[in-house]
PAVOGU-232314 format. One record per residue: residue number from 1; residue in one letter; x, y negated, z negated of N, C-alpha, C, O in turn. Coordinates in nm, 2 decimals, always signed. Each point is the difference from the previous one (the first is absolute). Example, Ala and Ser with C-alpha at 12.3 -4.5 7.8 and 13.67 -1.06 7.14 Angstrom:
BEGIN
 kelo torfi   n.xx   n.yy   n.zz  ca.xx  ca.yy  ca.zz   c.xx   c.yy   c.zz   o.xx   o.yy   o.zz
    1     A  +1.32  +0.57  -0.78  -0.09  -0.12  +0.00  +0.09  -0.12  +0.00  +0.10  +0.00  -0.07
    2     S  -0.14  -0.11  +0.14  +0.09  -0.11  +0.00  -0.08  -0.11  -0.08  +0.05  -0.11  -0.01
***
This chain:
BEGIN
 kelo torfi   n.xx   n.yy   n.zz  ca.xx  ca.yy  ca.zz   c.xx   c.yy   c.zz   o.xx   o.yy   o.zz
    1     X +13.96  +9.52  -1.79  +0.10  +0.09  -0.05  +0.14  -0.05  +0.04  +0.01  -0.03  +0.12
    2     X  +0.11  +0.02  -0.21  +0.10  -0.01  +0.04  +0.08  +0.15  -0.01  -0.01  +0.10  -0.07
    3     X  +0.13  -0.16  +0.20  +0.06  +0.17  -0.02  +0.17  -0.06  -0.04  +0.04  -0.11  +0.05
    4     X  +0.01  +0.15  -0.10  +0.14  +0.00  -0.03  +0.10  +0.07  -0.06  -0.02  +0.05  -0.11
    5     X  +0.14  -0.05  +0.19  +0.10  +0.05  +0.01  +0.09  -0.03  -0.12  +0.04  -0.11  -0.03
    6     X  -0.01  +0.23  -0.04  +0.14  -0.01  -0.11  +0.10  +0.06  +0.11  -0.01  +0.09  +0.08
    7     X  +0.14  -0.19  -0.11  +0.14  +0.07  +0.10  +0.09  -0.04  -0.09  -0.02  -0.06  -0.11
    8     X  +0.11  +0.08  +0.17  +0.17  -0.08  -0.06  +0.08  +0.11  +0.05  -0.04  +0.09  +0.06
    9     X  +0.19  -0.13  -0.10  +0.08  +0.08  +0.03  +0.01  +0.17  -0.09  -0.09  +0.04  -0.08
   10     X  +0.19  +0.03  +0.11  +0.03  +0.09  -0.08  +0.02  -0.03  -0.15  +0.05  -0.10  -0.04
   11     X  -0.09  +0.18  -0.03  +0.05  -0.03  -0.15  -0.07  -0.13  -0.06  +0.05  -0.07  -0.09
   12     X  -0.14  +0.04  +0.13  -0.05  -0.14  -0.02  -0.14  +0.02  -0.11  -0.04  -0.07  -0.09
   13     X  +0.01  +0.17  +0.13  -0.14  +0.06  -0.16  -0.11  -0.02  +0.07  -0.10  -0.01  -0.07
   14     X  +0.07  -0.01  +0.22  -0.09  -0.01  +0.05  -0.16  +0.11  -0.11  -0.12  -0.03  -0.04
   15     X  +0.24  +0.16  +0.04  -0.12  +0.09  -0.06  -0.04  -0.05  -0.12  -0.12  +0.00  -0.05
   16     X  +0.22  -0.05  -0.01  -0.06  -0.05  -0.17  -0.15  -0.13  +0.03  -0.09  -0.02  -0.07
   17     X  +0.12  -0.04  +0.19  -0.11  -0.08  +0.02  -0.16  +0.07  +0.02  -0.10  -0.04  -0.06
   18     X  +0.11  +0.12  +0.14  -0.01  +0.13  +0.01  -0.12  +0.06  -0.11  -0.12  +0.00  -0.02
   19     X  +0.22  +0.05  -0.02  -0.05  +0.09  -0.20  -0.10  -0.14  -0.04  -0.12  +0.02  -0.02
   20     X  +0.18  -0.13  +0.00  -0.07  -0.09  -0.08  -0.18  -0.04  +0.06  -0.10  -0.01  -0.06
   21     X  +0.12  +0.01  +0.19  -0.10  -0.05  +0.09  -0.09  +0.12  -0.04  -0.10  -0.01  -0.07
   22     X  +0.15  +0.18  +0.12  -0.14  +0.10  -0.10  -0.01  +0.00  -0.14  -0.08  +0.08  -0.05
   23     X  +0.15  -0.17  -0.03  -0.04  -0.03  -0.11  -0.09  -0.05  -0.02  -0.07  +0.02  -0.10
   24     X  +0.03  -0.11  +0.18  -0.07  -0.15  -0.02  -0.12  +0.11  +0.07  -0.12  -0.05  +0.00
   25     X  +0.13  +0.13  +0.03  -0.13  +0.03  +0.13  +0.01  -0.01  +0.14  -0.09  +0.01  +0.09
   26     X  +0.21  -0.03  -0.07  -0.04  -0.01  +0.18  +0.02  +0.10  +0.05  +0.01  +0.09  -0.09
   27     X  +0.01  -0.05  +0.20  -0.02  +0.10  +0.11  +0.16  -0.06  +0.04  +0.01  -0.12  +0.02
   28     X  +0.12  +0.22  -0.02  +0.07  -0.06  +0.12  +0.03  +0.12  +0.08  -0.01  +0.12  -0.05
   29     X  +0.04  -0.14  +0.19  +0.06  +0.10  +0.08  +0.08  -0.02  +0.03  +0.03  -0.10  +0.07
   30     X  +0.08  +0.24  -0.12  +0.13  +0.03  +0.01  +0.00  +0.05  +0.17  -0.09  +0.08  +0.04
   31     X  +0.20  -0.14  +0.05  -0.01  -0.01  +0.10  +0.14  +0.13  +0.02  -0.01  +0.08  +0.09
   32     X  +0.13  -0.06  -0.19  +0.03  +0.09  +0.01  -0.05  +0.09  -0.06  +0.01  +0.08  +0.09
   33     X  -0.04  -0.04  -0.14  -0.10  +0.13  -0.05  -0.10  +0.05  +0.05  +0.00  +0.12  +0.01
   34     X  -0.12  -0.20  +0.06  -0.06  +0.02  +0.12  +0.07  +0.04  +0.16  -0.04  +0.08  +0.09
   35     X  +0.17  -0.16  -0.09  +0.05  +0.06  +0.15  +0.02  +0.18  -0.03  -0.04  +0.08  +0.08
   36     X  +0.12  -0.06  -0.20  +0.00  +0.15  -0.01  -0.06  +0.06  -0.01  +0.05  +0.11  +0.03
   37     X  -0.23  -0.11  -0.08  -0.07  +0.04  +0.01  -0.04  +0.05  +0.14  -0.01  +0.12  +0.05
   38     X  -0.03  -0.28  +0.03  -0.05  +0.01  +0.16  +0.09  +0.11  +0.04  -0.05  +0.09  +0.07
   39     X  +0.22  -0.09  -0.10  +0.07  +0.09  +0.06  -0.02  +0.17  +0.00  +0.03  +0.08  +0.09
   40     X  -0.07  -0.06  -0.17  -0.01  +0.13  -0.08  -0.13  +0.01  +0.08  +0.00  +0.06  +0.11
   41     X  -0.11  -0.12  -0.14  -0.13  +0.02  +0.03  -0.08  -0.03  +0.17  -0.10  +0.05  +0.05
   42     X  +0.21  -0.16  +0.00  -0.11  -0.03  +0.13  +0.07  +0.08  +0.13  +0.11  -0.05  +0.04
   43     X  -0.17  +0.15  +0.03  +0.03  +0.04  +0.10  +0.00  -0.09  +0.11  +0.01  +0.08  +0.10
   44     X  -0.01  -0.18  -0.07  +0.05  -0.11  +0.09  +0.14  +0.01  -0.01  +0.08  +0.01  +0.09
   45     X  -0.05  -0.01  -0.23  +0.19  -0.09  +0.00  +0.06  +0.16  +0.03  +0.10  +0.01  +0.08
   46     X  -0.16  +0.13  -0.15  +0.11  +0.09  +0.09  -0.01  +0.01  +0.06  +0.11  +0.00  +0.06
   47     X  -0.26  +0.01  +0.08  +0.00  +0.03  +0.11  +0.11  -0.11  +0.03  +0.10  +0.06  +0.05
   48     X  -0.07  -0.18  -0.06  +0.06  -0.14  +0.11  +0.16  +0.06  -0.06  +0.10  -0.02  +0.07
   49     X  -0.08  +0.09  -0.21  +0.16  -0.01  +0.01  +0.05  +0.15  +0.07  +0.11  +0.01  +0.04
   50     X  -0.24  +0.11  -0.03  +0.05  +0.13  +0.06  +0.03  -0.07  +0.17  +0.07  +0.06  +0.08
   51     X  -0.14  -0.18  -0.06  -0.01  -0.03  +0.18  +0.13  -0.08  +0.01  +0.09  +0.02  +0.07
   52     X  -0.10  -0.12  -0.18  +0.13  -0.11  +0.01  +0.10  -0.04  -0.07  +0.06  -0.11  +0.01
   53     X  -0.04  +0.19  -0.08  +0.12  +0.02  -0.10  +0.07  +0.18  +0.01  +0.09  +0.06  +0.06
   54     X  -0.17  -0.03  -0.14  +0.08  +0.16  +0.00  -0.10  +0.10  -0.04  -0.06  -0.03  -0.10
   55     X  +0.01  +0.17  +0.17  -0.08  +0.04  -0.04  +0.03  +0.13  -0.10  -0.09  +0.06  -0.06
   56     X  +0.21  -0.03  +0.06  +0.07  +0.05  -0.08  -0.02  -0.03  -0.15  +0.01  +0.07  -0.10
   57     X  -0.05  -0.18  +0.10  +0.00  -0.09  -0.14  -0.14  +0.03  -0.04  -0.02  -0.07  -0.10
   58     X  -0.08  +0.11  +0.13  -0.15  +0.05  +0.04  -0.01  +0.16  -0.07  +0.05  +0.09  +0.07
   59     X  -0.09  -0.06  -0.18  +0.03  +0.17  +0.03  -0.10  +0.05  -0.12  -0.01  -0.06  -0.11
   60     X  -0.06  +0.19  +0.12  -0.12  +0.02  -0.04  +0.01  +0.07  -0.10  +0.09  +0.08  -0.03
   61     X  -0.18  -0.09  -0.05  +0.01  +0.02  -0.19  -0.15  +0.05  +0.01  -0.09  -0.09  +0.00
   62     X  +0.05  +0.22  +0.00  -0.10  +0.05  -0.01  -0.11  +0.01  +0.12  +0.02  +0.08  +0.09
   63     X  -0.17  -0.19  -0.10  -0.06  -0.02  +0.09  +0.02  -0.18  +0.02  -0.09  -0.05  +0.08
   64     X  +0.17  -0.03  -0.13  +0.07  -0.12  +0.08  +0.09  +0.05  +0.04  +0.03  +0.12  -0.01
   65     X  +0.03  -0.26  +0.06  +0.12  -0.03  +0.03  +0.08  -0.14  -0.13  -0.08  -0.09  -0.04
   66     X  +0.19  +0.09  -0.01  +0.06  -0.08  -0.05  +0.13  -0.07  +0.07  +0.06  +0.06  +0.09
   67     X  -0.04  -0.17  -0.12  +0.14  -0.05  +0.03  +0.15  +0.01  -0.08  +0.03  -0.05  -0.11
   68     X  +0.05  +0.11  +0.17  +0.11  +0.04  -0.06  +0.10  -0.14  +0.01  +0.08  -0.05  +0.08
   69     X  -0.12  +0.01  -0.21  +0.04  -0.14  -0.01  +0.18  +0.01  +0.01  +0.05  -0.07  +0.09
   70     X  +0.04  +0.12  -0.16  +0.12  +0.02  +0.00  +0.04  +0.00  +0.16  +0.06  -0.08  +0.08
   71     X  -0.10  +0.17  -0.06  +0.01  +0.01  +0.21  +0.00  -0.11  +0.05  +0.09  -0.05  +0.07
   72     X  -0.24  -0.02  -0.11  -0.02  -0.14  +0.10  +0.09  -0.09  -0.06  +0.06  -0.08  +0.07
   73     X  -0.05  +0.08  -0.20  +0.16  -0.12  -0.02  +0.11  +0.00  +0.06  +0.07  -0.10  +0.03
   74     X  -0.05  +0.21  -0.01  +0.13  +0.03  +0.04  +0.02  -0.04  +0.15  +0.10  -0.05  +0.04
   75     X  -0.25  +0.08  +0.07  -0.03  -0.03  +0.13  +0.00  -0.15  +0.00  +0.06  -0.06  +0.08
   76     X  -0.15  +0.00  -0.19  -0.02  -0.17  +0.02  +0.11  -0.07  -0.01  +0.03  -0.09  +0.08
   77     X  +0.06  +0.13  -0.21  +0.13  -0.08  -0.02  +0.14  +0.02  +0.06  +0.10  -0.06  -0.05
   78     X  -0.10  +0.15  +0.20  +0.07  +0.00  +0.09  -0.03  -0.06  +0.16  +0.06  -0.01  +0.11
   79     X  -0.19  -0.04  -0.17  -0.06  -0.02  +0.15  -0.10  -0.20  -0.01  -0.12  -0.03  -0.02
   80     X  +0.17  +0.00  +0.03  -0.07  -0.21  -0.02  -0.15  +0.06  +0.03  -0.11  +0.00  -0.06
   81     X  +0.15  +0.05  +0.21  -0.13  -0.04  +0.08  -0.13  +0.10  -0.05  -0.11  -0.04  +0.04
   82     X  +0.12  +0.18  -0.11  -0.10  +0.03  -0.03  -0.01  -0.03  -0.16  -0.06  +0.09  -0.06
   83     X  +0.09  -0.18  -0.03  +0.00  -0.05  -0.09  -0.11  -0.12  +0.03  -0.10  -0.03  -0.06
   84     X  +0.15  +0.00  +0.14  -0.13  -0.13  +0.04  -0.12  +0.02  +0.05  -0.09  -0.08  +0.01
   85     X  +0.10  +0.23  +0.05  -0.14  +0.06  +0.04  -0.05  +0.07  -0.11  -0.12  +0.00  -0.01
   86     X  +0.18  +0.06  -0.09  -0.09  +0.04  -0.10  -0.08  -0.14  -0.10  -0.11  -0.01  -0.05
   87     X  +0.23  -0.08  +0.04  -0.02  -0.12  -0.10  -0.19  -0.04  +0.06  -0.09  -0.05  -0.05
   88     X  +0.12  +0.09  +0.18  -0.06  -0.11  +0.11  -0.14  +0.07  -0.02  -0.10  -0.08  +0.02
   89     X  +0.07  +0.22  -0.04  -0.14  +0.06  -0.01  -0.02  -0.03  -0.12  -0.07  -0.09  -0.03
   90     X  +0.13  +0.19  -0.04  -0.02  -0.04  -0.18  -0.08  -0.16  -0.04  -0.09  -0.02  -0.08
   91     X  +0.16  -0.05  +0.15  +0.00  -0.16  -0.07  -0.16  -0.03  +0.08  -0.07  -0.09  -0.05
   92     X  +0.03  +0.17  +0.18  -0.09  -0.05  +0.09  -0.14  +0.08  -0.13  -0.10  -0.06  -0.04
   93     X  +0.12  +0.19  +0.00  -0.10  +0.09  -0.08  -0.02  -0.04  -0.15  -0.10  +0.04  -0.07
   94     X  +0.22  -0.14  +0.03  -0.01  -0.09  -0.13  -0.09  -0.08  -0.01  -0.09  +0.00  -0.09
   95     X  +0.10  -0.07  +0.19  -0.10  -0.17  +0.10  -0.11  +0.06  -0.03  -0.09  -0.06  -0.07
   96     X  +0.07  +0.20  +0.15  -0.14  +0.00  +0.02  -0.07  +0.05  -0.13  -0.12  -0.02  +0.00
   97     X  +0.17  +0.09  -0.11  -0.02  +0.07  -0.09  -0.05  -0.15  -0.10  -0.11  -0.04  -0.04
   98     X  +0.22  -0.02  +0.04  -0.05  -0.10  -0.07  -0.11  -0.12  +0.04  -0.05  -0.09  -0.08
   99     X  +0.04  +0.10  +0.20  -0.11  -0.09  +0.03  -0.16  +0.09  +0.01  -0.11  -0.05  +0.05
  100     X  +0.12  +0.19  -0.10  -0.08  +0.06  +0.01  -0.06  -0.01  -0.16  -0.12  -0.02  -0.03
  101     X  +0.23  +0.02  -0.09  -0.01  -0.03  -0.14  -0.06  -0.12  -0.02  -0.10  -0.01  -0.08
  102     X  +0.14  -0.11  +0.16  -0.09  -0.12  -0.04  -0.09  +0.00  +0.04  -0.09  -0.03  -0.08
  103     X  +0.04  +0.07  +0.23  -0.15  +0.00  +0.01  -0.09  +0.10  -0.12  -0.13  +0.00  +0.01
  104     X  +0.19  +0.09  -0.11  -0.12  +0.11  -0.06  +0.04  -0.08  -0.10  -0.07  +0.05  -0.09
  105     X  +0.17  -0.16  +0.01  +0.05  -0.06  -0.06  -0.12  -0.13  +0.00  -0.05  -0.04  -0.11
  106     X  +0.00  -0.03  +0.22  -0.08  -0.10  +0.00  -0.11  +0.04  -0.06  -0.06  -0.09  -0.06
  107     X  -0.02  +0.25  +0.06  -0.11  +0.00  -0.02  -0.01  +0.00  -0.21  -0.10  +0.03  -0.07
  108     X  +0.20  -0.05  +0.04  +0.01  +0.05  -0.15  +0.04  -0.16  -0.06  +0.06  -0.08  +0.08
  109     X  -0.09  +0.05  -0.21  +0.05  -0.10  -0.08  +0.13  +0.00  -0.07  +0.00  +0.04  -0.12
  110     X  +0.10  -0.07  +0.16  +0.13  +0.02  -0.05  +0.09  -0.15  -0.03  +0.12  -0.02  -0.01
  111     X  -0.23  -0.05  +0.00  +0.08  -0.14  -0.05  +0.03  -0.08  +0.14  +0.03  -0.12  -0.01
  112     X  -0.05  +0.17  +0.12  +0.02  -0.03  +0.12  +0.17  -0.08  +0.03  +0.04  -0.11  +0.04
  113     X  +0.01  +0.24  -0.07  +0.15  -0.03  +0.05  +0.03  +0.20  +0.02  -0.02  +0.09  -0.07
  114     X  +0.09  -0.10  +0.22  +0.07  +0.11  +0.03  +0.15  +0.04  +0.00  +0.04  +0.02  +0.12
  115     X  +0.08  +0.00  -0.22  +0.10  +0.02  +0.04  +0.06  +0.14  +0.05  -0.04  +0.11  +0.02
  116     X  +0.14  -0.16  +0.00  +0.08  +0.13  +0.11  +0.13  -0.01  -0.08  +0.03  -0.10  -0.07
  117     X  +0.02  +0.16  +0.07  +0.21  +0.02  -0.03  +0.06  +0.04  +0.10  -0.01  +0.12  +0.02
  118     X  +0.12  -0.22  +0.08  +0.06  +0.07  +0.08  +0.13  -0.04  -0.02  +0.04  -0.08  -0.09
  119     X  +0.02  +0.15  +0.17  +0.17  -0.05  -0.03  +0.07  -0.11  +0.16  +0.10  -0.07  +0.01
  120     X  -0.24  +0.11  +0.08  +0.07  +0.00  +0.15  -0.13  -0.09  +0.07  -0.07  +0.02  +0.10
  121     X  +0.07  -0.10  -0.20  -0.17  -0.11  +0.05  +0.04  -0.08  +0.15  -0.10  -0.02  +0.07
  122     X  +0.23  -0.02  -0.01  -0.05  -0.03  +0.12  +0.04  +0.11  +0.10  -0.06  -0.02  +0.10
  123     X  +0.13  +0.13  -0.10  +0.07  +0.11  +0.09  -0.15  +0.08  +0.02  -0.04  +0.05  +0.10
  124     X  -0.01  -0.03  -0.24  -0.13  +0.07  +0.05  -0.15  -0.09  +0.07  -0.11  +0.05  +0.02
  125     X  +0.14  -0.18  +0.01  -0.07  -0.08  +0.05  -0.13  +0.01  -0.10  -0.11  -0.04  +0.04
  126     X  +0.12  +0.06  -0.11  -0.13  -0.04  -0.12  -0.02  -0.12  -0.05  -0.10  -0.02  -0.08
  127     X  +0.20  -0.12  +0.11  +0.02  -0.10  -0.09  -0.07  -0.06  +0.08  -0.03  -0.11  -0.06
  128     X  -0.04  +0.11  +0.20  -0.09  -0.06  +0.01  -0.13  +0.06  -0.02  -0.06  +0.03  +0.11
  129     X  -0.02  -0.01  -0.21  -0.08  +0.06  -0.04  -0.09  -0.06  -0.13  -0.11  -0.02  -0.04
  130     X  +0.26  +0.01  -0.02  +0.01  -0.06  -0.16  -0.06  -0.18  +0.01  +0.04  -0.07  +0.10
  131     X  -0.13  +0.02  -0.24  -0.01  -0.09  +0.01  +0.12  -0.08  -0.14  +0.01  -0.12  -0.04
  132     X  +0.03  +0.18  +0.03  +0.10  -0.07  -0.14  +0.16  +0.12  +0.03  -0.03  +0.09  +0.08
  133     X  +0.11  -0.08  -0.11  +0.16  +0.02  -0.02  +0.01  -0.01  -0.16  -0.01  -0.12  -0.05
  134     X  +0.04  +0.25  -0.05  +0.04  +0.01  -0.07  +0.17  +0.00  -0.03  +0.03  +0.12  -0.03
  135     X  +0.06  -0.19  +0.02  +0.14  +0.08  +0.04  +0.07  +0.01  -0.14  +0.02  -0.10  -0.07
  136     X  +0.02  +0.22  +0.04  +0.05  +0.03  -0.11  +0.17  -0.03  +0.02  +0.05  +0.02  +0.11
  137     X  +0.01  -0.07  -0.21  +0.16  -0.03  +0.00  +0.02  +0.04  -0.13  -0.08  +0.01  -0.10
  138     X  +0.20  +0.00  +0.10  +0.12  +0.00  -0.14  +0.14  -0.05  +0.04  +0.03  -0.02  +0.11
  139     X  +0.07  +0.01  -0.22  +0.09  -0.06  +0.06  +0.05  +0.16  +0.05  -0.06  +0.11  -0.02
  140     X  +0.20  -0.14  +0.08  +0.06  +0.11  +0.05  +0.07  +0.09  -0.04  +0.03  +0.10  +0.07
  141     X  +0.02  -0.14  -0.24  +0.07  +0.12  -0.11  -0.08  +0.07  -0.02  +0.00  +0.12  +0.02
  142     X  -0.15  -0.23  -0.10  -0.11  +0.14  -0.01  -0.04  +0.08  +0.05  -0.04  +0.11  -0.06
  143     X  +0.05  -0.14  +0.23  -0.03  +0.08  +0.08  +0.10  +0.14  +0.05  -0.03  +0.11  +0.03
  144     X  +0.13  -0.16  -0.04  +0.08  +0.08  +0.00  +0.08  +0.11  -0.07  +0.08  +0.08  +0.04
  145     X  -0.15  -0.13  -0.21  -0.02  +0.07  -0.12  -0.10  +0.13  +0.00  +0.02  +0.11  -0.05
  146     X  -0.15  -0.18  +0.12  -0.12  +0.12  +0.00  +0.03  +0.09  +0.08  -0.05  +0.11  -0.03
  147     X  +0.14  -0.14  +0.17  +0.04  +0.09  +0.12  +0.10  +0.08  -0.10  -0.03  +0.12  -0.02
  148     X  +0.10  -0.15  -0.02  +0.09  +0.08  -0.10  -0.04  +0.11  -0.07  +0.04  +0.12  -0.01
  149     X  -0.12  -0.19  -0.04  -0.10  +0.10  -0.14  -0.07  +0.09  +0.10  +0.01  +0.12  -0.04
  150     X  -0.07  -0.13  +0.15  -0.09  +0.10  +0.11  +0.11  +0.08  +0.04  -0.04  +0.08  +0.09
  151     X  +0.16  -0.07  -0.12  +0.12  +0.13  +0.06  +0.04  -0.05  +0.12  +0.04  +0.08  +0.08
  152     X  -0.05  -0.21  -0.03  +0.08  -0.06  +0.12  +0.17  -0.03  -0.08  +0.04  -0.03  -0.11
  153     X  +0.03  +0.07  +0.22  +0.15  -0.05  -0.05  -0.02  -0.21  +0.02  -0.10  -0.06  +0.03
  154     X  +0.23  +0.01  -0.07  -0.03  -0.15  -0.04  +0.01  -0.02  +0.19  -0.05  -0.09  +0.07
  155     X  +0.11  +0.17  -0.02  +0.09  -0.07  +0.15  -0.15  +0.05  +0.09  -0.02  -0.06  +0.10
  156     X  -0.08  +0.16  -0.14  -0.16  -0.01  +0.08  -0.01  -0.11  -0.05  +0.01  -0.11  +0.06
  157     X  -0.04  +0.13  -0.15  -0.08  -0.10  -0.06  -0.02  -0.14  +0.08  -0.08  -0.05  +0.08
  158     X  +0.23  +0.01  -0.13  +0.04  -0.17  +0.06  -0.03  +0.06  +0.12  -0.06  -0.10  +0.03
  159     X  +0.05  +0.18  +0.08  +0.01  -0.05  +0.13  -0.14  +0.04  +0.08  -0.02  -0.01  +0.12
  160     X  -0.07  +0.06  -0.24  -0.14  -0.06  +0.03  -0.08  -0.08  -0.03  -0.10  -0.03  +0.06
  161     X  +0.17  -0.05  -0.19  -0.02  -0.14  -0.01  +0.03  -0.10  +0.11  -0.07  -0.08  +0.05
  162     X  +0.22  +0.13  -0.02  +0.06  -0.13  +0.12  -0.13  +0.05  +0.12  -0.08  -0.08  +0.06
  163     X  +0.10  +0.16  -0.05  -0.12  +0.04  +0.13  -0.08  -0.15  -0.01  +0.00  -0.09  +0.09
  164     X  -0.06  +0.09  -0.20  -0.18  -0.09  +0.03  +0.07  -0.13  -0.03  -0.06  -0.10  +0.02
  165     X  +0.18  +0.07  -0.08  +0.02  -0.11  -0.06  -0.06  -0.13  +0.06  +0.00  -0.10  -0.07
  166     X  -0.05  +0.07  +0.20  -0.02  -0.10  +0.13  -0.20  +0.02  -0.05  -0.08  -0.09  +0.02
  167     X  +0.05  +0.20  -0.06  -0.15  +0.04  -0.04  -0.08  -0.12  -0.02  -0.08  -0.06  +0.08
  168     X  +0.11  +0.03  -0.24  -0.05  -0.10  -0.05  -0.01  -0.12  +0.12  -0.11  -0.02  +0.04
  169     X  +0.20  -0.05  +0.02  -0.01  -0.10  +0.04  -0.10  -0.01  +0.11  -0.04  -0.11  +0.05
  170     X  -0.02  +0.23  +0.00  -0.05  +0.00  +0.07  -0.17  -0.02  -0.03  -0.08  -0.07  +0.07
  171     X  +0.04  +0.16  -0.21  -0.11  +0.02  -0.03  -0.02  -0.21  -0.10  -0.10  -0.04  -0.05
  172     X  +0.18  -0.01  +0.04  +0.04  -0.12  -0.07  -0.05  -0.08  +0.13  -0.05  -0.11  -0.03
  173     X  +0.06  +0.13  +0.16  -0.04  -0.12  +0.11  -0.15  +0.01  -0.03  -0.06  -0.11  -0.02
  174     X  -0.01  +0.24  +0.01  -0.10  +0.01  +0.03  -0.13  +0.00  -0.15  -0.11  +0.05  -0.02
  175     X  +0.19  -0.15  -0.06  -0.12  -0.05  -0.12  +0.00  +0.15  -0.11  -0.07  +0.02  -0.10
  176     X  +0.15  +0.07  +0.14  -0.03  +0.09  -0.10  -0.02  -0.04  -0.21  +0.06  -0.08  -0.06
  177     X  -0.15  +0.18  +0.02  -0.02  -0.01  -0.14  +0.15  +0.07  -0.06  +0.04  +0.11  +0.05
  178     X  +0.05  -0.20  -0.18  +0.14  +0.10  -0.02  -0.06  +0.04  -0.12  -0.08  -0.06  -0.06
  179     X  +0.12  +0.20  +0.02  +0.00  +0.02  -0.13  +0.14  +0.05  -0.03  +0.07  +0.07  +0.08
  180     X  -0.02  -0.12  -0.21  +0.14  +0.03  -0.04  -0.05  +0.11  -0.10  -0.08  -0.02  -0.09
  181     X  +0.15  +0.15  +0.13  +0.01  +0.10  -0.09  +0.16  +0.03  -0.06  +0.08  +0.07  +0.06
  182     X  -0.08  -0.13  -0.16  +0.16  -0.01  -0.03  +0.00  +0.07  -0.14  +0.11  +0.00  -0.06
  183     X  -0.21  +0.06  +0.00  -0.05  +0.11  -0.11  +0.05  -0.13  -0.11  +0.03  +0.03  -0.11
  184     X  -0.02  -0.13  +0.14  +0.02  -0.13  -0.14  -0.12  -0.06  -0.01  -0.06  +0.02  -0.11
  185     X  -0.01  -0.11  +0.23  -0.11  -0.02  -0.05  -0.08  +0.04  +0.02  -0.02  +0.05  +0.11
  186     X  -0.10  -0.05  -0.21  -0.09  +0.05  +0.02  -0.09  -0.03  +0.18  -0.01  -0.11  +0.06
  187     X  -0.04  +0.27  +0.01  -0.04  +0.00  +0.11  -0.17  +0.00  -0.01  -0.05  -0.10  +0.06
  188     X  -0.02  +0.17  -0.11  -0.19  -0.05  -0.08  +0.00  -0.10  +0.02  -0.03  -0.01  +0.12
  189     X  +0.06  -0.11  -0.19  -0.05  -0.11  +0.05  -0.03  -0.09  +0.14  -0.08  -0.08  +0.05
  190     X  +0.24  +0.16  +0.00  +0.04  -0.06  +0.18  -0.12  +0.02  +0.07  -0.07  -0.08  +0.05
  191     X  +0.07  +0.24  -0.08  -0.17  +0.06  +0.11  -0.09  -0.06  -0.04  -0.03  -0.08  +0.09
  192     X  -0.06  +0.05  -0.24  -0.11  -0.03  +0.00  +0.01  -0.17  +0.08  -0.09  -0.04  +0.07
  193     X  +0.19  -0.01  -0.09  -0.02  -0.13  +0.00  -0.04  +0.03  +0.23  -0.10  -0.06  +0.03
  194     X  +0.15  +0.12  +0.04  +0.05  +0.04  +0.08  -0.17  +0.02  +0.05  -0.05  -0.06  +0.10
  195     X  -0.03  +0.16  -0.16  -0.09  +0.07  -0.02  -0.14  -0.12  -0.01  -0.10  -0.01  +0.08
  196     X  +0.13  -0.07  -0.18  -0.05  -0.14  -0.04  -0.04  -0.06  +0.14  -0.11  +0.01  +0.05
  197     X  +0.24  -0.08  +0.00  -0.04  -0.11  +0.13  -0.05  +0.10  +0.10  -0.06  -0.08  +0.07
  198     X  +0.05  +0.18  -0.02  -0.02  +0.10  +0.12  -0.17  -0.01  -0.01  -0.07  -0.03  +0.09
  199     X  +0.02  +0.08  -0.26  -0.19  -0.05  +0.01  +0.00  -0.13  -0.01  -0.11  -0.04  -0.01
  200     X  +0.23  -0.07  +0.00  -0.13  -0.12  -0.02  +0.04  -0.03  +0.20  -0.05  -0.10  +0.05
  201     X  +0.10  +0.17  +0.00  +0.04  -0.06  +0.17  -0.12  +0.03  +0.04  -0.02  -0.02  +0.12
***
């Protein structure tokens, strides 16, 4: 079985690779959609943010408890250091969630390829896990066009692009697969072909 990672920057169509891959049949796991879930759902990450972030932000909706997410932004994005303790559980309950999916993932026929979609493949330390690097790019108007169209002003926009702009070069040392999602050429064929060399490896 191979496992691998779709990433790229913001605005980049990671998800369109995404959509296309359960087209075809595969399995992918959305790594943010899953962290919100775990968030909502795993009493590990409230008990660790009522102990080590804010317990304020912890508060009870019937017979749970829920996380008053507005609160904890407001606590995380004034504070580095409990930003990196939440990143730092979450990203640890991701790991394990998803290495719990491939092992019930090995017992099934799925073409024997596992992907994931993350946005944050080395910060959440999952890139050593992966055997292939999918990295999604576009140029930087497109990108900056889609951040547009999503209700980002142009001056977000551009300065979450600049953020990663050093990104690429890094996932570029390390043999990554590119796919250009530049909505001109055709992207179907990039994957299959992509899809192709991974069973004949």
């Amino acid at each position: 079985m191979k496992i691998v990672a779709v990433t790229g920057g913001i605005g980049s169509g990671k998800s369109v690779v995404s959509s296309v891959l359960r087209t075809l049949g595969y399995q992918v796991y959305d790594c943010d959609i899953e962290a919100k879930r775990l968030m909502d759902t795993d009493d590990k990450i409230k008990n660790f943010i009522c102990d080590k972030i804010d317990c304020h932000s912890i508060v009870p909706q019937g017979d749970i408890t829920v996380i008053d997410k507005k609160r904890l932004a407001e606590v995380i994005f004034n504070d580095s250091e409990k930003l990196s303790r939440l990143n730092t559980i979450v990203h640890t309950e991701v790991r394990k969630d998803i290495i719990k999916r491939i092992s019930s993932f090995q017992q099934k026929p799925h073409g024997g390829i596992f992907f994931f979609e993350t946005a944050i493949l080395r910060t959440s330390g999952l890139d050593n896990i992966v055997d292939e690097i999918w990295y999604v790019d576009a140029p930087a108007d497109i990108r900056l066009r889609r951040l547009v169209c999503r209700g980002l002003s142009q001056a977000d926009a551009s300065a979450r692009i600049n953020t990663q702009a050093a990104d690429i070069e890094s996932f570029n040392e390390h043999n990554s697969k590119f796919i250009l999602n530049d909505g001109l050429s055709p992207i179907i064929p990039k994957i299959l072909k992509l899809i192709e060399k991974l069973n004949d490896e």
